[in-house]
C-alpha positions, 0 to 999 in steps of 0.5 A: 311822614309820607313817602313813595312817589307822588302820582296826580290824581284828578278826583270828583267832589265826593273824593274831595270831602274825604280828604279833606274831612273825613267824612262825605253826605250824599244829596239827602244828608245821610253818611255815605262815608264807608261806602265810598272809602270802600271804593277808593280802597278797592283801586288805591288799597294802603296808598296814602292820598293827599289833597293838592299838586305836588307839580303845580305851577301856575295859580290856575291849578289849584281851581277845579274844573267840569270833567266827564273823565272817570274820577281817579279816587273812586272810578265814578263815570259821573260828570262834575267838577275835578280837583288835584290830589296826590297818590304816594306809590311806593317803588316796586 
């Protein structure tokens, strides 16, 4: 069961991917999957993400969108489409 606070994440396509499958491939196939969990473990550490908003209210966010904004899964500047995840913090 999860618990803790749900915080809204906006993460890139590759965050997406791992969510939702365990795994991520770069453009030319090969496993980049442990390099990237190593990134969103260096900013999230043990927080449990999940994909989707918690506080969506309209239809319209749960489409992804461009963004230039840092993702907030990895911290990668790139540019690119962004979707809804959800950070569970505990209360300090």
């Amino acid at each position: 069961m999860i618990t803790g606070t749900p915080t809204t994440l906006h993460v890139c396509v590759d965050c997406l991917m791992l969510l939702a499958n365990g795994e991520v491939f770069d453009a030319h196939g090969d496993d980049i999957t442990a390099q990237h969990a190593a990134k969103i473990d260096a900013i999230w550490g043990d927080t449990e993400l999940t994909l989707g908003h918690v506080d969506a209210e309209e239809e319209s966010d749960a489409e992804p969108w461009f963004s230039w904004q840092p993702c907030d899964g990895c911290g990668s500047t790139l540019g690119g489409d962004r979707e809804y995840a959800t950070a569970w913090t505990e209360e300090a």
